[in-house]
N, CA, C and O atoms as a GROMACS GRO file, in nm:
protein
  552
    1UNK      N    1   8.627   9.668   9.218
    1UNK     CA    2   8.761   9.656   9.272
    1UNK      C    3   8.751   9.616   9.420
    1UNK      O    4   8.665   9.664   9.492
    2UNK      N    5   8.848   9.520   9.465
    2UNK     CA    6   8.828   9.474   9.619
    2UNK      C    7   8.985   9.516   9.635
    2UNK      O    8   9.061   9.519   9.539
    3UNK      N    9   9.020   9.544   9.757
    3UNK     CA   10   9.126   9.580   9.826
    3UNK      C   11   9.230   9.505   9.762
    3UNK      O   12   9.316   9.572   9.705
    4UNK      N   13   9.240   9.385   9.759
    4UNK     CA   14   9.323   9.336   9.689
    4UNK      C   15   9.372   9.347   9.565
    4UNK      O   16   9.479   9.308   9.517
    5UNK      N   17   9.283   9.404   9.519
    5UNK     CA   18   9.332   9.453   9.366
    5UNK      C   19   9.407   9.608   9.341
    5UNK      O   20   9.450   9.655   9.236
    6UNK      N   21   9.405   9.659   9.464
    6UNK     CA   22   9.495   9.832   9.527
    6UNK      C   23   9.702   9.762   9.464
    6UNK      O   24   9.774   9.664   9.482
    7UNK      N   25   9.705   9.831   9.426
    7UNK     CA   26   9.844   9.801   9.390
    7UNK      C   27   9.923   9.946   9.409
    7UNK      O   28  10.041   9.955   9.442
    8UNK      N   29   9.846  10.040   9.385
    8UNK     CA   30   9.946  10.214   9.476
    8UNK      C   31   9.793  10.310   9.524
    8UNK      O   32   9.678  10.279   9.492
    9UNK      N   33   9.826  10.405   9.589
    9UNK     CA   34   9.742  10.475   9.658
    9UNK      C   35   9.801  10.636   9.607
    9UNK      O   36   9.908  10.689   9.635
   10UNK      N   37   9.687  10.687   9.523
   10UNK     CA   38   9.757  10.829   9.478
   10UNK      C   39   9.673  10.899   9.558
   10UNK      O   40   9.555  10.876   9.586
   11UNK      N   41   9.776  11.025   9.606
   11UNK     CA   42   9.693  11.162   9.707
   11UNK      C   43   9.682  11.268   9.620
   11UNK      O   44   9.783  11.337   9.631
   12UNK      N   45   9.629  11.300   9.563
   12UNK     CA   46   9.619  11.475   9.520
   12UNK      C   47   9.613  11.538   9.591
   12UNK      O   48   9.503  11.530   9.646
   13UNK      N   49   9.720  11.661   9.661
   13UNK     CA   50   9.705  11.753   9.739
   13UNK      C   51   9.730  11.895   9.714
   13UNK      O   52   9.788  11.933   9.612
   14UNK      N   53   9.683  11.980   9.812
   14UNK     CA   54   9.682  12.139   9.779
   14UNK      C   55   9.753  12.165   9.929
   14UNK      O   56   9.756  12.073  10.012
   15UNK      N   57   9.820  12.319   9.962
   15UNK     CA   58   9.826  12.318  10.085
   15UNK      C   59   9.727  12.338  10.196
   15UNK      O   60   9.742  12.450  10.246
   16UNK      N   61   9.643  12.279  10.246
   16UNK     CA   62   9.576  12.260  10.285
   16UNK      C   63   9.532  12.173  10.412
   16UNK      O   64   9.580  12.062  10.392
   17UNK      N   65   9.470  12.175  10.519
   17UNK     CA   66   9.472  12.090  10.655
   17UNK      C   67   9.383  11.964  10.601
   17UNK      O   68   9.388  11.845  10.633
   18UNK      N   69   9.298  12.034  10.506
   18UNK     CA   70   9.182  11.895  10.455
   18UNK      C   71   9.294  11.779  10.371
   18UNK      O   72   9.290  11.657  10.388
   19UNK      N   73   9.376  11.840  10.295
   19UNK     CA   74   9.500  11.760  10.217
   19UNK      C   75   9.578  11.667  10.300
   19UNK      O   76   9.612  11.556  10.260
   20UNK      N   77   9.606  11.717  10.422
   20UNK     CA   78   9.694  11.657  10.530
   20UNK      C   79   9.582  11.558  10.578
   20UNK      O   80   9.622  11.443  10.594
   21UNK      N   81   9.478  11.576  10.599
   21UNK     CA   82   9.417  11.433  10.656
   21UNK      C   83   9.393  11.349  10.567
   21UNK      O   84   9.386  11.231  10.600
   22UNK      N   85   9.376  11.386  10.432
   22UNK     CA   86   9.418  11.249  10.314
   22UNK      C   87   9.556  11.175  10.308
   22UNK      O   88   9.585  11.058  10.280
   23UNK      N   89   9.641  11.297  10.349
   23UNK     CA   90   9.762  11.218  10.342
   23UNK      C   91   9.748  11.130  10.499
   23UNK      O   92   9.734  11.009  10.486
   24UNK      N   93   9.750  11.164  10.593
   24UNK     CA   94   9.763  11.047  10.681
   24UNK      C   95   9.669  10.943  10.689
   24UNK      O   96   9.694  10.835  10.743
   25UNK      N   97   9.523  10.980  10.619
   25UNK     CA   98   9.459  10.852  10.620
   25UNK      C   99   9.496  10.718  10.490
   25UNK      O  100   9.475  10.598  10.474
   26UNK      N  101   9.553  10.817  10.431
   26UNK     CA  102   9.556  10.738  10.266
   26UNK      C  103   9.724  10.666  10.288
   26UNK      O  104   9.762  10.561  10.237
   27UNK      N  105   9.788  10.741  10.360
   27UNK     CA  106   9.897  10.628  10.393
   27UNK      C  107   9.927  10.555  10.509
   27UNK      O  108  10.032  10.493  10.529
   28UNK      N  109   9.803  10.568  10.609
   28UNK     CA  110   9.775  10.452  10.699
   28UNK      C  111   9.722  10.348  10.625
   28UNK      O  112   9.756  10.234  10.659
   29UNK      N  113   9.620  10.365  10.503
   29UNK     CA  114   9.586  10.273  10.445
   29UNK      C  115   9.669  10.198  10.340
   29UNK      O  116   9.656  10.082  10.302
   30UNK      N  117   9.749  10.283  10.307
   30UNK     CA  118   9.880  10.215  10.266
   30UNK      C  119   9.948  10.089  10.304
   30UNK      O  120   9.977   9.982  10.250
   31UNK      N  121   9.966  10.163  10.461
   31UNK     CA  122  10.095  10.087  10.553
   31UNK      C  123   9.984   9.907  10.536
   31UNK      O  124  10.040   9.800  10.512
   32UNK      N  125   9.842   9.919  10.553
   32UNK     CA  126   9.781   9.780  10.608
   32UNK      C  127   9.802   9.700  10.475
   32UNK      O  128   9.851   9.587  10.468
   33UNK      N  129   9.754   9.780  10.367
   33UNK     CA  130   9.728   9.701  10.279
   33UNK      C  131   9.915   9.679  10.199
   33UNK      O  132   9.917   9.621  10.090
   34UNK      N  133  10.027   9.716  10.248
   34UNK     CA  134  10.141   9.698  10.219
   34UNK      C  135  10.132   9.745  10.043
   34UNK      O  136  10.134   9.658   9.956
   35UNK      N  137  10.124   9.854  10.018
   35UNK     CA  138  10.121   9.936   9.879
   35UNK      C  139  10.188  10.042   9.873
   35UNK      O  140  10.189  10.119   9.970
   36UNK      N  141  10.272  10.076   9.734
   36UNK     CA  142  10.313  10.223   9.761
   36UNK      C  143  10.210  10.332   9.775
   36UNK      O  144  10.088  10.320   9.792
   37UNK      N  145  10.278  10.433   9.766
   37UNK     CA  146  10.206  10.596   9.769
   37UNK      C  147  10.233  10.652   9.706
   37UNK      O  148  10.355  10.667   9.707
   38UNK      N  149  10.141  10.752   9.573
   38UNK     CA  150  10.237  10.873   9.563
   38UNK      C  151  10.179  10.997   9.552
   38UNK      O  152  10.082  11.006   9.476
   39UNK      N  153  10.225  11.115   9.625
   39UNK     CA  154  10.161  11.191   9.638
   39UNK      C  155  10.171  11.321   9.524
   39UNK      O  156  10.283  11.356   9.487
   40UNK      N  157  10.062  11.382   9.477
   40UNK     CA  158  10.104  11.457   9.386
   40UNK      C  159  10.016  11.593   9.379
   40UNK      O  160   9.895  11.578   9.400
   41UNK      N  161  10.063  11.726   9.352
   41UNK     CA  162  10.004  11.831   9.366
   41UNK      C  163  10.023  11.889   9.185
   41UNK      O  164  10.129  11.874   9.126
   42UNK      N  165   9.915  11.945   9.129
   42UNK     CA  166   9.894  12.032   9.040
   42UNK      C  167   9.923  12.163   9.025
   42UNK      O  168   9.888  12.239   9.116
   43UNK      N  169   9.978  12.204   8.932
   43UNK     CA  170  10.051  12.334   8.955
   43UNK      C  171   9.951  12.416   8.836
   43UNK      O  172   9.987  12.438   8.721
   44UNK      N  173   9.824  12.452   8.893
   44UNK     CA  174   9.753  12.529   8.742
   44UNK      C  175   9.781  12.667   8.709
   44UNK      O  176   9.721  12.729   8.620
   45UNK      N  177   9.869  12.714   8.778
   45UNK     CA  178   9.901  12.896   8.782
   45UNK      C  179   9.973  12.931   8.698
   45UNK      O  180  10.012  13.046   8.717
   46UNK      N  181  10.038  12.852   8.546
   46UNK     CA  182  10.091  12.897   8.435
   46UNK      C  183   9.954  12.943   8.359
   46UNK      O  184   9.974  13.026   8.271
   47UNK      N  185   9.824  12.905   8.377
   47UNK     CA  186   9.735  12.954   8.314
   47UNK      C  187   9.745  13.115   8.331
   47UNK      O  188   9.720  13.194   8.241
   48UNK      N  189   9.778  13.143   8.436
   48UNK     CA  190   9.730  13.317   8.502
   48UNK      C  191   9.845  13.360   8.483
   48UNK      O  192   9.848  13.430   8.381
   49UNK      N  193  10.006  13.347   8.566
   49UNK     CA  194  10.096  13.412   8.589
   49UNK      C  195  10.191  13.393   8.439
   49UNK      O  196  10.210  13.287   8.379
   50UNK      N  197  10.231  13.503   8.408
   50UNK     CA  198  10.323  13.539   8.314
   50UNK      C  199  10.482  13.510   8.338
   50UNK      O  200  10.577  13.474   8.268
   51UNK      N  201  10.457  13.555   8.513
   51UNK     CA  202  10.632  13.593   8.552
   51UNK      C  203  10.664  13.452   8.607
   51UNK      O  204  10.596  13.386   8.685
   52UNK      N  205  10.811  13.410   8.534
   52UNK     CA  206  10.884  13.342   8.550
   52UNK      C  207  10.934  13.308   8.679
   52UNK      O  208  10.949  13.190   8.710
   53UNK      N  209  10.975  13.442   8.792
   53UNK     CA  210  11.017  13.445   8.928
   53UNK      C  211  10.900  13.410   9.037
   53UNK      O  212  10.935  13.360   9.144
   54UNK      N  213  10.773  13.433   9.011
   54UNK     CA  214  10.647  13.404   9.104
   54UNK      C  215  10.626  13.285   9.043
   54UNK      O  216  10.609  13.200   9.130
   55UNK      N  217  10.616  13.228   8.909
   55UNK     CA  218  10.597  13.077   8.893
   55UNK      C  219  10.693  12.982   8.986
   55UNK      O  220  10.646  12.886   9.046
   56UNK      N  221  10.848  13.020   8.992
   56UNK     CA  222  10.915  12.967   9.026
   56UNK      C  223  10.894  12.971   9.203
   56UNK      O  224  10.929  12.881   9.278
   57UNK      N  225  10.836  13.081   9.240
   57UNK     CA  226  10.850  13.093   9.407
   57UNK      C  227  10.723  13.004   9.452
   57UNK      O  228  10.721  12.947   9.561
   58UNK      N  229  10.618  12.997   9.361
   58UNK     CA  230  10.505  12.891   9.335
   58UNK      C  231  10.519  12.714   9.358
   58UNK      O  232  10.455  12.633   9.426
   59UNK      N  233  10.651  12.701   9.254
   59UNK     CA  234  10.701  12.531   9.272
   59UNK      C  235  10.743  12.553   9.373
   59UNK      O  236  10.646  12.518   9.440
   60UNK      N  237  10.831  12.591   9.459
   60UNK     CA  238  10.899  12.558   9.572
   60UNK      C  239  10.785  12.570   9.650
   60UNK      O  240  10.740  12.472   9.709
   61UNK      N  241  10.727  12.697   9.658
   61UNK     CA  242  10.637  12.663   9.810
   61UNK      C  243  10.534  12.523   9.823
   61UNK      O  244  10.485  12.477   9.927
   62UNK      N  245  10.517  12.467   9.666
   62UNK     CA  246  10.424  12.364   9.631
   62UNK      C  247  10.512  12.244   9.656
   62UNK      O  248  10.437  12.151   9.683
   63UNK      N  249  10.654  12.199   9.660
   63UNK     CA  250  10.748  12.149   9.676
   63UNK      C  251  10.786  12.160   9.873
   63UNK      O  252  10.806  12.053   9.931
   64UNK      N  253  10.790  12.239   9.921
   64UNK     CA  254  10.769  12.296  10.059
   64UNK      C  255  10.648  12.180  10.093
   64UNK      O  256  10.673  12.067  10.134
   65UNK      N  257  10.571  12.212  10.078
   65UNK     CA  258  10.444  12.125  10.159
   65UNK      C  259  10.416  11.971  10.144
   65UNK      O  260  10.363  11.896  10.226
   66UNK      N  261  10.481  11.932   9.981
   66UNK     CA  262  10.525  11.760   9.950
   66UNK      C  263  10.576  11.729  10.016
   66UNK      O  264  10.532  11.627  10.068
   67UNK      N  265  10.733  11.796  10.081
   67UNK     CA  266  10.795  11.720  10.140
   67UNK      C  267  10.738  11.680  10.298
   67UNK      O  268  10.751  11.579  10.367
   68UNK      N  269  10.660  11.827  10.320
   68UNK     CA  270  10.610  11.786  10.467
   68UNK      C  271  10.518  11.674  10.451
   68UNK      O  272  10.558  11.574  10.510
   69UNK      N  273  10.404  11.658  10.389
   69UNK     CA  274  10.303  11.558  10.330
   69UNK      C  275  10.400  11.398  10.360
   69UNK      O  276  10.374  11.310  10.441
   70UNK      N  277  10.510  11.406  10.266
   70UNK     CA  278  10.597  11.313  10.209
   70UNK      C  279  10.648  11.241  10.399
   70UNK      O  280  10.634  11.125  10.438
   71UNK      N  281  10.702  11.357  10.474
   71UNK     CA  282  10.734  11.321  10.597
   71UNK      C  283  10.622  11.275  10.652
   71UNK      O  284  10.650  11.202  10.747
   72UNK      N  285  10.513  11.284  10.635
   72UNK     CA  286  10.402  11.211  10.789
   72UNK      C  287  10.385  11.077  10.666
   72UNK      O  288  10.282  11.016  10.693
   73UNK      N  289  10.433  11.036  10.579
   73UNK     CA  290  10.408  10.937  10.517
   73UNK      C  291  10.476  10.798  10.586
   73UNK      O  292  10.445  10.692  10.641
   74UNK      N  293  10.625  10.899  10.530
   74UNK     CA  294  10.697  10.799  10.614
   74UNK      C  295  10.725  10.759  10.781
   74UNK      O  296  10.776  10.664  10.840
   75UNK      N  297  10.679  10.854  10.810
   75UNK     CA  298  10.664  10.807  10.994
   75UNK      C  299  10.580  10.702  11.016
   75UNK      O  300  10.586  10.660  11.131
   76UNK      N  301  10.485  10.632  10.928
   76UNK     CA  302  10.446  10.478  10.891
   76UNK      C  303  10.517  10.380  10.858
   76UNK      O  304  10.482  10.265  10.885
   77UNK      N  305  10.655  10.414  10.781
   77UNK     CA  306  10.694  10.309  10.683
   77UNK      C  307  10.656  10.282  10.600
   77UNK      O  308  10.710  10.179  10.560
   78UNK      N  309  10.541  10.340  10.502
   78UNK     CA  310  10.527  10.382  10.398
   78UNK      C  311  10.630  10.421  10.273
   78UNK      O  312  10.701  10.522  10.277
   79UNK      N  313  10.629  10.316  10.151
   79UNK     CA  314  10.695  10.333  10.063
   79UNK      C  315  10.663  10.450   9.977
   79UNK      O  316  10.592  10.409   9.885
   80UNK      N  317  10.687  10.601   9.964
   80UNK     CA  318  10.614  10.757   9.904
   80UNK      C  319  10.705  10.793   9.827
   80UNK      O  320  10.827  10.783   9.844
   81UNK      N  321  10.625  10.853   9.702
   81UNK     CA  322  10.712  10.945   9.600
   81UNK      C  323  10.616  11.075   9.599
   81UNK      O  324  10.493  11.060   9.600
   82UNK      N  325  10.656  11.162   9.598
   82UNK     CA  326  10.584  11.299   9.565
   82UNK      C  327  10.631  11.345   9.397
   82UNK      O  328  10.738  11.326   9.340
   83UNK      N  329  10.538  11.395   9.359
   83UNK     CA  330  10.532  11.463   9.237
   83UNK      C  331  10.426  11.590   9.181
   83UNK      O  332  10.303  11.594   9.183
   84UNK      N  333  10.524  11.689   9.131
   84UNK     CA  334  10.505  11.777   9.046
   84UNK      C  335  10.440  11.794   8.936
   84UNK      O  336  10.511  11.782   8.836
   85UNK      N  337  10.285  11.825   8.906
   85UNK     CA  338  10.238  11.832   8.757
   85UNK      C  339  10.215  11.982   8.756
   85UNK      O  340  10.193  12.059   8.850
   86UNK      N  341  10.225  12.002   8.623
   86UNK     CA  342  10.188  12.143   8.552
   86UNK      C  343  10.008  12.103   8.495
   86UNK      O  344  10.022  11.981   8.487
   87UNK      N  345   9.915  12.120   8.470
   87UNK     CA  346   9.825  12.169   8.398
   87UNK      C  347   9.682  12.177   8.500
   87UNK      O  348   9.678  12.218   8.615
   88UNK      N  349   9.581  12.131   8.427
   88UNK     CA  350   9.466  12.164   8.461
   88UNK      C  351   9.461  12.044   8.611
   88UNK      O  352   9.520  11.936   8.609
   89UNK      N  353   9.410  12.076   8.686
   89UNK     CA  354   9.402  11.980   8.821
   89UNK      C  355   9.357  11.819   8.786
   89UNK      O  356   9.415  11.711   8.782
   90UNK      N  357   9.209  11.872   8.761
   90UNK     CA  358   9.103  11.750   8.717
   90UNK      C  359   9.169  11.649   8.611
   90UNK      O  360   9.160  11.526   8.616
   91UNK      N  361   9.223  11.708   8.533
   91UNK     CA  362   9.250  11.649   8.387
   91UNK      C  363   9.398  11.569   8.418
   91UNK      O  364   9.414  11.453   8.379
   92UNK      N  365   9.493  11.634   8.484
   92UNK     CA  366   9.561  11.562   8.484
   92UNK      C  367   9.596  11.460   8.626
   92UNK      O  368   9.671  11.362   8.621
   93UNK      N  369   9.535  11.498   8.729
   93UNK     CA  370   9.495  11.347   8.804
   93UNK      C  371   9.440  11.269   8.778
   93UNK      O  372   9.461  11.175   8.854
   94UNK      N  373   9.340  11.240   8.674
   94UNK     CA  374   9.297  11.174   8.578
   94UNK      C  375   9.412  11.096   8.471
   94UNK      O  376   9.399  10.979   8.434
   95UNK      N  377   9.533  11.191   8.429
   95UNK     CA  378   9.571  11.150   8.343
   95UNK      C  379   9.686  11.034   8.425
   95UNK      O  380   9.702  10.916   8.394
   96UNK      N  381   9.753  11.105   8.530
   96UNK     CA  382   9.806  11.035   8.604
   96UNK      C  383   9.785  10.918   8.639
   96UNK      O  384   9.886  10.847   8.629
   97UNK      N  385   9.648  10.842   8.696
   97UNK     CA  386   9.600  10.734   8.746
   97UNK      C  387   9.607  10.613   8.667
   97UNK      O  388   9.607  10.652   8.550
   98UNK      N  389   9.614  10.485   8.670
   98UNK     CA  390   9.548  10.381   8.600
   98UNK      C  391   9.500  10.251   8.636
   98UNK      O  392   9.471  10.238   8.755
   99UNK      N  393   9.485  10.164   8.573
   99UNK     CA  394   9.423  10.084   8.654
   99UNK      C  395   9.501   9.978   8.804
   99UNK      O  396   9.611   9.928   8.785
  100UNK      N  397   9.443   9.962   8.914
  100UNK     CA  398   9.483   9.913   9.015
  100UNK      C  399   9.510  10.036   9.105
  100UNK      O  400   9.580  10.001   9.200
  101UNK      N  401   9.488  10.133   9.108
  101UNK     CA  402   9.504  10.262   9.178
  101UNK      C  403   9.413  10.272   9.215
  101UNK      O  404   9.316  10.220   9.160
  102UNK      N  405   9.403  10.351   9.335
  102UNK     CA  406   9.296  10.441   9.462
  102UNK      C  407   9.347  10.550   9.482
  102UNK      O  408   9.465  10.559   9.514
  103UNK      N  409   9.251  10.678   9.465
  103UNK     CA  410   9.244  10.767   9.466
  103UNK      C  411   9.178  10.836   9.566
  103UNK      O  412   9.060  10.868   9.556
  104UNK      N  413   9.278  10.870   9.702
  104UNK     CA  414   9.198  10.931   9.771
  104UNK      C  415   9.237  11.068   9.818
  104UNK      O  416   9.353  11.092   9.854
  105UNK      N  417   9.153  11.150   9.820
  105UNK     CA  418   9.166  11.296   9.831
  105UNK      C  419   9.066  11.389   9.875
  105UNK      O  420   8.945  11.372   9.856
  106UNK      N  421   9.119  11.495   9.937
  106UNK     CA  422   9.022  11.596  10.048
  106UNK      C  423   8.888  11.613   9.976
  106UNK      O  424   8.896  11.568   9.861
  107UNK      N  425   8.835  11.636   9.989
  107UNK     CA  426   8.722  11.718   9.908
  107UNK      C  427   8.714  11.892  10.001
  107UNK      O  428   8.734  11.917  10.120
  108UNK      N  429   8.688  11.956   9.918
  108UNK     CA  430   8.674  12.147   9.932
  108UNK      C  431   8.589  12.188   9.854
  108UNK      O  432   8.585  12.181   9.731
  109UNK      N  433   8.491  12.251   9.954
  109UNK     CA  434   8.339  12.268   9.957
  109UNK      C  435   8.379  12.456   9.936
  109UNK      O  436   8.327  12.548   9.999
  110UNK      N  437   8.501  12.468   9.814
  110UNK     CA  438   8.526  12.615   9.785
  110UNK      C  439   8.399  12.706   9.705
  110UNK      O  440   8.375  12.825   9.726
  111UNK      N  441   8.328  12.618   9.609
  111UNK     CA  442   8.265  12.682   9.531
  111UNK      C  443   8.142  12.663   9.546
  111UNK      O  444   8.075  12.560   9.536
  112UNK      N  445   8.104  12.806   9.581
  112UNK     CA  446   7.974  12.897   9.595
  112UNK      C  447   7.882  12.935   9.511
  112UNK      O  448   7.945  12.946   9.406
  113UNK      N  449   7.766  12.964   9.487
  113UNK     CA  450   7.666  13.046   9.451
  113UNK      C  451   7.673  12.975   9.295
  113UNK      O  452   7.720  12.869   9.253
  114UNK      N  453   7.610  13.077   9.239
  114UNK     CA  454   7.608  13.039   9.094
  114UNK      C  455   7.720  12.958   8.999
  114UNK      O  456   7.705  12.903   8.890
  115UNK      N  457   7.840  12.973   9.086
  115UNK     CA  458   7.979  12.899   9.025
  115UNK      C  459   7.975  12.771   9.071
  115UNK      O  460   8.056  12.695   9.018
  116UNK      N  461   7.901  12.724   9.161
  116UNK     CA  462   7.860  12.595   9.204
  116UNK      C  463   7.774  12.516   9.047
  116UNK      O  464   7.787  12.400   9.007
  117UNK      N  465   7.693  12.621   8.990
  117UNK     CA  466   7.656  12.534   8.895
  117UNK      C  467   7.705  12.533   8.821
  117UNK      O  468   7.706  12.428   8.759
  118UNK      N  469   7.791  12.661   8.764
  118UNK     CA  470   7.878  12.635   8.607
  118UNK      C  471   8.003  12.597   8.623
  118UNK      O  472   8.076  12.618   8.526
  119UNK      N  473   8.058  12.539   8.732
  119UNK     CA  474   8.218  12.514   8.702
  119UNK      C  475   8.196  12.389   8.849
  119UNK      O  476   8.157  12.414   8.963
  120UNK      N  477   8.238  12.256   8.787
  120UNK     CA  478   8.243  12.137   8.907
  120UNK      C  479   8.347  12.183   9.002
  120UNK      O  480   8.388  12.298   8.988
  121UNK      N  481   8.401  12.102   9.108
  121UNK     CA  482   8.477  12.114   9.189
  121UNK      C  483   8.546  12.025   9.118
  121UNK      O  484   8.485  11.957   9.036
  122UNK      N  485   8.725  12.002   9.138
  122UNK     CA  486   8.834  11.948   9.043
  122UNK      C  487   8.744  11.767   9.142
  122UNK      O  488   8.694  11.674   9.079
  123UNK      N  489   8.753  11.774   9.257
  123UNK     CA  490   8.663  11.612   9.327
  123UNK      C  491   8.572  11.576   9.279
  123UNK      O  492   8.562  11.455   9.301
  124UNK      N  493   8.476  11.621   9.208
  124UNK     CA  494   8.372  11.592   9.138
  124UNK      C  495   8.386  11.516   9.034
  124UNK      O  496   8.349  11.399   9.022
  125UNK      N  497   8.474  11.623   8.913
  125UNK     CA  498   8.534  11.615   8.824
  125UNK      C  499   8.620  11.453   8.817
  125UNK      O  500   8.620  11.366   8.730
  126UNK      N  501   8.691  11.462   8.953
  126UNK     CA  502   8.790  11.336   8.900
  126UNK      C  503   8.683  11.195   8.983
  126UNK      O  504   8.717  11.082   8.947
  127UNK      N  505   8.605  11.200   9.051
  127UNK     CA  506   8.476  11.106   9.100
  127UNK      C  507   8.427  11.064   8.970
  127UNK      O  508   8.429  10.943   8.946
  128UNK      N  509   8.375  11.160   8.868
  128UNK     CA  510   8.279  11.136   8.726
  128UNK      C  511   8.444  11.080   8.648
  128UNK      O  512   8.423  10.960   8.630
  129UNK      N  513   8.529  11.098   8.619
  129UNK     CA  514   8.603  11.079   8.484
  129UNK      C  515   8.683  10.998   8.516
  129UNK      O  516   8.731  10.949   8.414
  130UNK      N  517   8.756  10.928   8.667
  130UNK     CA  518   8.880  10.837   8.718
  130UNK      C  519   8.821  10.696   8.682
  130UNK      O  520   8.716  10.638   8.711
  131UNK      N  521   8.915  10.669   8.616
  131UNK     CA  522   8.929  10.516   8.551
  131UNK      C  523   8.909  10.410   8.716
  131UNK      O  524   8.892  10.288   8.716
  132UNK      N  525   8.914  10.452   8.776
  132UNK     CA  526   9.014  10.409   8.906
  132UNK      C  527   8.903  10.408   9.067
  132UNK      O  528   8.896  10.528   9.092
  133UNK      N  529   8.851  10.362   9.136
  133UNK     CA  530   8.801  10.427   9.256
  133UNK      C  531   8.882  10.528   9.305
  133UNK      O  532   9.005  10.535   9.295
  134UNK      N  533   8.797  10.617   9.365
  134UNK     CA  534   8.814  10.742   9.474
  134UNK      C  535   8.740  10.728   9.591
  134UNK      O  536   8.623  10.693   9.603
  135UNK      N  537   8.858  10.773   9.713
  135UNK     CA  538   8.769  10.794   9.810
  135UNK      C  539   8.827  10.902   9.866
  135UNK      O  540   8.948  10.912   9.885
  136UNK      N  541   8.737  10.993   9.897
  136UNK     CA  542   8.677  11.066   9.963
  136UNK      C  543   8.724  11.128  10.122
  136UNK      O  544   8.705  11.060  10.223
  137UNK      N  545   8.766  11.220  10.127
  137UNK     CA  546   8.808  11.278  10.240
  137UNK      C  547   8.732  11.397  10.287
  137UNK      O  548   8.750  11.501  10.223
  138UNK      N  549   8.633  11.401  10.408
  138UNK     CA  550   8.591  11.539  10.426
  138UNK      C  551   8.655  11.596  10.526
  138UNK      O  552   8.632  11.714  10.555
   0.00000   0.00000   0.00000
């Protein structure tokens, strides 16, 4: 894939400061290469939480931080949509993507010790399985 072939720029984000420098680098790279954006966060906590009222106080605060994300987008002129997924992180930024997309997103150096070897990081994960290039935010 050469630059020219970028037709949108997807962010996967968490709340996070490492998330925020994907978003402003990934929609400066936007603004040059004149492409949309869209930014999107995973919501995996129906796996764990039962209650309906903490799921729900969950979307908003995850909704809370899009829009801020969504605002340093547009202080470029950046064309941005933010979006909401429910399931597994890896799997469905994966499912999200297709071809002519760039994928760039933080990487989080969360997992430690022995869980380093039995469970990837969701960046790893979508590096090995994205139809799509990724790049890389440390």
């Amino acid at each position: 894939m050469v630059m020219s072939d970028i037709k949108r720029i997807i962010i996967p984000v968490d709340n996070s400061e490492n998330s925020k420098k994907a978003v402003e680098q990934g929609a400066y790279l936007a603004k040059v290469l004149g492409v949309e954006v869209k930014i999107i966060t995973v919501n995996d906590t129906h796996q764990f939480i039962s209650s309906v009222v903490l799921e729900d106080k969950l979307k908003k605060e995850s909704q809370v931080f899009l829009d801020s994300y969504k605002k340093i987008a547009e202080t470029l002129g950046v064309k941005i949509d933010t979006q909401l997924i429910t399931g597994k992180p890896a799997e469905e930024i994966i499912r999200f993507v297709k071809q002519g997309d760039l994928i760039i997103m933080a990487h989080h150096d969360r997992i430690k010790g022995i869980d380093k070897v039995i469970e990837k990081s969701v960046t790893h994960e979508v590096v090995q399985r994205a139809p799509c290039s990724v790049f890389i935010i440390k």
